[in-house]
Phi, psi and omega in degrees: 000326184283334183292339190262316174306344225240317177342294175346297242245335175302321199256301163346279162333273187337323202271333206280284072109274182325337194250007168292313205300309170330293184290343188271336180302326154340322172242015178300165186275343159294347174232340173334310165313313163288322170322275161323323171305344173249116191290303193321307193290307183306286173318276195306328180313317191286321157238036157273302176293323176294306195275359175294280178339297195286316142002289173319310201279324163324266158337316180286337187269334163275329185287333188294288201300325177280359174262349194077038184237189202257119180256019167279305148006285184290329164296335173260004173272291205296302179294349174274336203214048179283134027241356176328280213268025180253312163327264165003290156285331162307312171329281169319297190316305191288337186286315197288315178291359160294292190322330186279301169318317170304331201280160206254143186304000000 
């Protein structure tokens, strides 16, 4: 039961993850030229990663606290080894709540 509350916020994670990675490609060297070339595209790119980011760290602390684990812990683990171990984890989150739904009641 706690893994389908924790789903939300597991998914949650994931997209804001998705739109960090997106603003940081922003400054990757194939778009970069463009990037830079605009102050407006430089600033929102800046704060599409700052609120992506906090946004992230959030969400991993509510699926932690609805899974019943320590979700300072977890925020500080997933902010020491962003964005590997947020992948990493996001990973884990789905794999182990696939495994728990299948097993049988």
């Amino acid at each position: 039961m706690q893994v389908a509350r924790a789903q939300q916020p597991i998914a949650a994670a994931a997209v804001t993850l998705v739109v960090c990675a997106s603003c940081i490609a922003a400054f990757l060297p194939p778009l970069n030229k463009y990037t830079t070339a605009s102050v407006p595209l430089v600033i929102l790119a800046g704060l599409g990663i700052a609120v992506s980011a906090i946004l992230h760290l959030i969400f991993v602390g509510m699926a932690a606290k609805r899974l019943g684990r320590s979700p300072a812990l977890w925020v500080v683990i997933t902010l020491c080894g962003f964005p590997i171990v947020s992948i990493i984890g996001l990973i884990l989150f789905e794999w182990f709540s696939d495994a728990e739904n299948q097993s049988p009641a």
